[in-house]
N, C-alpha and C positions, 0 to 999 in steps of 0.2 A: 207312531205319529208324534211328531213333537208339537209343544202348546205353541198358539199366536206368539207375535212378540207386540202385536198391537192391535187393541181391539176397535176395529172403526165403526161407525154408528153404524148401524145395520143397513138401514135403509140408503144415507149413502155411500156402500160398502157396494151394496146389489147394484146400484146404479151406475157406478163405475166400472164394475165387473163386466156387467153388457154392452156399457160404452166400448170398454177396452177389447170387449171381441167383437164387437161389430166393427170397433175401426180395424181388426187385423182382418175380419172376413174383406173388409172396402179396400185396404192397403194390396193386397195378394190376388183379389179378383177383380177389382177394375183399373186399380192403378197400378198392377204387376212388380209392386215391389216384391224384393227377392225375402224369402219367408223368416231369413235372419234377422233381419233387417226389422219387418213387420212385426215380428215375435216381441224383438226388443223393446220399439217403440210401445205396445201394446200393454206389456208388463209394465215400463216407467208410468202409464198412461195410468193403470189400474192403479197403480201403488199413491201419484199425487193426488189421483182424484178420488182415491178413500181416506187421504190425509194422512196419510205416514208418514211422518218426520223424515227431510229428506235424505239424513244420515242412515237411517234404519232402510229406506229404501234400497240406495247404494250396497249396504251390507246384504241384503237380500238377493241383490244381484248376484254379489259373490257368493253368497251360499248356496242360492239355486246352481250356478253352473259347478261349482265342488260337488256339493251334495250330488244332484243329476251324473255325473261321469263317474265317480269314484269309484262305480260299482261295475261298469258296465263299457269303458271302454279302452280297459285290455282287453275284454272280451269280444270285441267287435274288433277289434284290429289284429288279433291272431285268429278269429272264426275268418276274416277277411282273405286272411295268411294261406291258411288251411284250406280255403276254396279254390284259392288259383292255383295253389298245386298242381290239385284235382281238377281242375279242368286244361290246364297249360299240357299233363302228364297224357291226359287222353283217358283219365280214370272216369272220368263222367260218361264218356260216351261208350266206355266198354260196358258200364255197369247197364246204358239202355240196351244195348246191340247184345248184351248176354238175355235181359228178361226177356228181348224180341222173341231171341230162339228159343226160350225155356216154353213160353206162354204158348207160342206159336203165332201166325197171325192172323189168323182166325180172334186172338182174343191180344192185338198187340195195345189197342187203347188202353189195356188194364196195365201191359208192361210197361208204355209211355206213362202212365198215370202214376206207378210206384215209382219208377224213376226221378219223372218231377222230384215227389215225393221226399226221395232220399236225397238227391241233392241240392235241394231247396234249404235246408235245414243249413246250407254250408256255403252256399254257393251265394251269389247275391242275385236277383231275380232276371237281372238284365242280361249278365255273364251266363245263367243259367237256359235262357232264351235262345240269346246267339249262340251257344256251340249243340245244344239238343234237337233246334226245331227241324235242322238239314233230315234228322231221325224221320220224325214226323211226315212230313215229304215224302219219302223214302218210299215209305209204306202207303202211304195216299198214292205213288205212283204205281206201285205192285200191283194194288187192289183196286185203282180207277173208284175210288172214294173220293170223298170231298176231304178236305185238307182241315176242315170244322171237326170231322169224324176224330181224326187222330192228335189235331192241333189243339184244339179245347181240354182232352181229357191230359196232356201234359203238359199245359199252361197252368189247370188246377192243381197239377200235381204240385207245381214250385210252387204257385201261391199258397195254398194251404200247407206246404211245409213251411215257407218264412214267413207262416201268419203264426202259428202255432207252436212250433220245436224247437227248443234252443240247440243248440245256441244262434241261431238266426236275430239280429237285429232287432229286431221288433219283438220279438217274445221275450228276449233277456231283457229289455226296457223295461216293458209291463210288468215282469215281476220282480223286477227288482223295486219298480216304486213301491210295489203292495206288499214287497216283504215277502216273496213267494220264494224259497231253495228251487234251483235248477230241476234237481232230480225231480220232483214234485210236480213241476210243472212239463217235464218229461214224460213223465207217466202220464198227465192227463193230456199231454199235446197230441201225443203218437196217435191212442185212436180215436181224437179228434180229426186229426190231421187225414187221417182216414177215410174217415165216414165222409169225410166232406168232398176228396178229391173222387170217390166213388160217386157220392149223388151227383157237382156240378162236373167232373170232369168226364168221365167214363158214361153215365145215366145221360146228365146232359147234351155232349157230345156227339155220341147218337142220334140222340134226338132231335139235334138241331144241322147234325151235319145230314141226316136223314131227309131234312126239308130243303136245305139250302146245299147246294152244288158249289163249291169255289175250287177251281183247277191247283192243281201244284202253278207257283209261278215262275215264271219262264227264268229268269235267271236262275233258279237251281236248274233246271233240266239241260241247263246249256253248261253248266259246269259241273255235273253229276258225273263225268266221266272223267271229270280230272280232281278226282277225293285224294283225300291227303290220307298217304300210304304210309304213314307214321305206326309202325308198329306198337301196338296197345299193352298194356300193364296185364296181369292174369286178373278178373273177375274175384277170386277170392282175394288176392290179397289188397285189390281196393277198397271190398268190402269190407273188409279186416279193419283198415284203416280208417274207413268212412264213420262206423260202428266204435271206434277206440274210445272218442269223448263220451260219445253217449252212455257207453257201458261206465268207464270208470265216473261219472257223475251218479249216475242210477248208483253203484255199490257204496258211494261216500254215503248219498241220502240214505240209502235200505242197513247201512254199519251201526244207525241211531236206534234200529226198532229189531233187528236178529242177533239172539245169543252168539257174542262169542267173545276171545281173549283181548282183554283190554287194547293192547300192545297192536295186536292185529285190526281191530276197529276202529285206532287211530291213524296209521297205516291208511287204510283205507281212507276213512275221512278227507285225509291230508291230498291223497292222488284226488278223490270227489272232488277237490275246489273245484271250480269252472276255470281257473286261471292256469294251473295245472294240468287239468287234464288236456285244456286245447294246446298248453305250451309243448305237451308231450306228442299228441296228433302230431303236431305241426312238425315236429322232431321227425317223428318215425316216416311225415309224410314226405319230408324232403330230403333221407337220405333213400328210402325203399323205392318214391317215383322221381327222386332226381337225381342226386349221386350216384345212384346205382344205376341208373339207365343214361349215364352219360353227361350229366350236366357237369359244369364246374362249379366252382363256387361264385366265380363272379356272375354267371350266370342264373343261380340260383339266387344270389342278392338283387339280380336288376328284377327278377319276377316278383318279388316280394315287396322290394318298394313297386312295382305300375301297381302289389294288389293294395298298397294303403292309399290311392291315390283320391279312391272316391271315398274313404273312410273319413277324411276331414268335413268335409260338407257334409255327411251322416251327422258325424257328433257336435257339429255348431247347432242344426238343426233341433237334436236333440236339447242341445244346452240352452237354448231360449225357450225352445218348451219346458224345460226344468225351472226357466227363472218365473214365466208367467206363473208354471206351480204353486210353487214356494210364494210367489208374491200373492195369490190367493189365500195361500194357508195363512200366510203369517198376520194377516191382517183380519183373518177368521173368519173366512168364507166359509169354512165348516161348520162349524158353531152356528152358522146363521141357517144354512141351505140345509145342512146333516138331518135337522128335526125334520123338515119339511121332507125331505125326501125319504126318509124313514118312516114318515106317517101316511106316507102315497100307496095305495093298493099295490103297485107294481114291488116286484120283488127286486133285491138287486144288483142281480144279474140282467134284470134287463131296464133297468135305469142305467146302467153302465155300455149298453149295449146303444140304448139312444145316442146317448152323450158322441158316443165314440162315431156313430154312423151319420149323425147330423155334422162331425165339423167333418168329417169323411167328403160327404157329399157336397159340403159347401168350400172346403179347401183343396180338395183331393189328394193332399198328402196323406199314406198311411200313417206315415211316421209323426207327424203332425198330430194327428189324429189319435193314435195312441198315447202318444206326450201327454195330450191337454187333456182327455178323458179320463187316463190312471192317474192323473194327478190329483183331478178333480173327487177322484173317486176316493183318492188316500186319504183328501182331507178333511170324510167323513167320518166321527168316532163309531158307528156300525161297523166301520168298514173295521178298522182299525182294529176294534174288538173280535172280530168274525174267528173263527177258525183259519187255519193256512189252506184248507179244501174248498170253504168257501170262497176263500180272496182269490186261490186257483181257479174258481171256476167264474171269478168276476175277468180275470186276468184273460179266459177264455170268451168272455163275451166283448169283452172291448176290441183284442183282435181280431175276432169275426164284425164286430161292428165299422173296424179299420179298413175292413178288406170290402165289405160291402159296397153298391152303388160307385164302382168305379165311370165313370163318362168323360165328354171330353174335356176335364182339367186333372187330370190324371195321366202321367206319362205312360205307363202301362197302359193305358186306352190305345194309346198311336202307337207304340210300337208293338199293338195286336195288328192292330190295322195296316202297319207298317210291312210288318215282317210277311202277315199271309195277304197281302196283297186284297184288300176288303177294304169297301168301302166306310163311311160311319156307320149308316144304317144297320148294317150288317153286322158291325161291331158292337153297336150297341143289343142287336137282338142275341149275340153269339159272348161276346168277353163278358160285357154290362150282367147279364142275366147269373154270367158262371160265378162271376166276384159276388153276385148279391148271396147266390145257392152256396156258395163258401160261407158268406156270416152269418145266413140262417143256419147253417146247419152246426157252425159255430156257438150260437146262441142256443140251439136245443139242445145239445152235449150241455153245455152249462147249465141247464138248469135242469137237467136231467142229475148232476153232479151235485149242486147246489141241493137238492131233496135229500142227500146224505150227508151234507157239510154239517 
């Protein structure tokens, strides 16, 4: 954590701070400005009205959006890379349609749910949506289920992978503000990531498609006979592939703490970057699922730019929540707030988990929402001082607190509602419930973690 670069009077330091996010909660939810837009205005708002020199302001600006990207958006634009591969190749859909037949379907919620699962972590939530849910379906028609039964437990499955597992979006954000190594937070995401898409997706799913009946809808069943006969990649070597980044990050971070030759632990280290290891996926992904099954080049180039297409609007978003950040720090909202919340009975892991669920609920961007919270949280010297287990397991409460209370200002609210054809009501007692059962169970992993940090 770097020091203030201007220490504003306390008191109106706080008063600004609440100004400046009340007016971005007013800006975004009643006057629908767009949340770049809001973010901006919001940050400038905070920094005049705690009295910061308006040169230092400006320069804040710029080092919030440096600062904020530098770490995290090669990362987001080759995990972005590496996703459309895998779903363009047809590698997503082999790796559900293989758990189908392993699990059987007697127990397909659980194969839908790992699926999620795996390619949440890669995929981007919406991409992961549209090409998995026809799965879903599939099996709701087999077994004359509700579509809640099978649709729920792998909707959980992508959420709580791109809540939890890098390199997904939103988890390489969060630890990178807090200082977290990938690997690290790999290790505690997976069976987070876990436990969560088992309680709300699989547990819940059940339970809720058990009470409520919603038909497959008619537009799949009118075009279920005409499925795209695109022959699929083999199962192992997707999974080979899916699994590449993940492994070589886990071996950079585990090179630091197991005996072995200098030479070979560097080696190692070096493939662990996160920049590296996805720059190599992505390698291996598009010549094994494209080159090799046919693509040309120009073809493999036009997929890779449509996948950076939604990655700009990610990282602007991002980069405004990085300047509100930094414009909190530098002006010492730490220094002011850190004691106070330090001295609060709550532990925190779940002062981190409020922070994160309250602008959740009231903006409904995750991404938002993890921005301003791990920022928030950075620029406490507790935080700061913690261990890297603990800051992992704060890192794990705020994305469960991001994911939490999804409703309707949440795009993932409607396209639940969208895709299975449900009403709100519906969706709020079926998606609302599952996103909230993800950041509890997010939040208990954390502090379950946090008691050894």
């Amino acid at each position: 954590m770097s020091d203030p670069t201007f220490m504003a009077d306390p008191t109106r330091l706080v008063i600004a701070a609440i100004v400046g996010i009340a007016l971005l909660l007013a800006l975004i939810i009643k006057f629908k400005l767009h949340p770049v837009l809001s973010m901006m205005v919001s940050a400038l708002a905070i920094g005049i009205g705690a009295g910061m020199p308006l040169d230092l302001v400006a320069d804040t600006v710029t080092k919030g959006v440096g600062a904020t990207l530098q770490n995290i958006a090669l990362l987001i634009g080759l995990g972005s890379m590496f996703g459309q591969i895998l779903e363009e190749s047809g590698g997503a859909k082999k790796i559900a349609q293989t758990f189908i037949d392993t699990f059987g379907q007697g127990h397909s919620s659980w194969a839908l749910g790992i699926t999620g699962l795996v390619i949440g972590t890669t995929v981007f939530f919406e991409a992961g949506v549209v090409v998995l849910i026809p799965l879903a379906f599939s099996v709701a028609s087999q077994t004359k289920k509700s579509t809640l039964y099978y649709g729920i437990a792998l909707l959980a499955g992508l959420a709580a992978g791109y809540a939890f597992v890098p390199p997904s979006a939103g988890s390489v954000l969060v630890a990178g503000t807090l200082g977290v190594d990938l690997g690290t937070m790999i290790l505690v995401g997976i069976p987070t990531a876990f436990i969560a898409m088992a309680i709300a997706g699989v547990i819940w799913g059940r339970n809720v498609g058990g009470r409520i009946f919603t038909d497959v809808p008619e537009h799949f069943t009118s075009a279920e006979g005409a499925s795209d006969k695109k022959e699929l990649p083999s199962f192992g070597m997707v999974l080979a592939i899916v699994l590449t980044p993940l492994c070589l990050i886990l071996l950079g971070t585990l090179s630091s703490y197991i005996p072995m030759p200098v030479e070979l632990a560097s080696i190692l280290a070096f493939l662990g970057k996160p920049f590296v290891a996805l720059t190599l996926a992505t390698l291996v992904a598009m010549y094994l699922l494209g080159a090799r099954r046919g693509y040309s080049g120009a073809e493999l180039k036009a997929l890779l730019d449509r996948s950076l297409k939604p990655v700009g609007m990610i990282l602007l978003v991002i980069a405004c929540g990085g300047v509100i950040r930094w414009m909190l720090q530098d002006c010492g909202l730490g220094q002011v707030i850190g004691p106070m919340l330090e001295a609060s009975p709550l532990p925190l892991v779940v002062v981190a988990f409020l922070i994160a669920v309250m602008v959740r609920a009231s903006v409904g961007s995750s991404i938002v929402a993890m921005t301003m919270a791990s920022g928030i949280m950075a620029a406490m010297p507790a935080v700061a001082g913690a261990s890297v287990l603990m800051r992992a397991a704060i890192c794990l409460a705020i994305c469960g607190g991001a994911t939490a209370l999804s409703h309707v200002n949440d795009a993932g609210f409607w396209m639940c509602s969208s895709f299975l054809e449900i009403d709100e009501k519906t969706t709020l007692k079926s998606w609302t419930v599952m996103e909230t059962l993800i950041g509890l169970s997010g939040l208990a992993c954390a502090l379950v973690i946090s008691f050894f940090a």
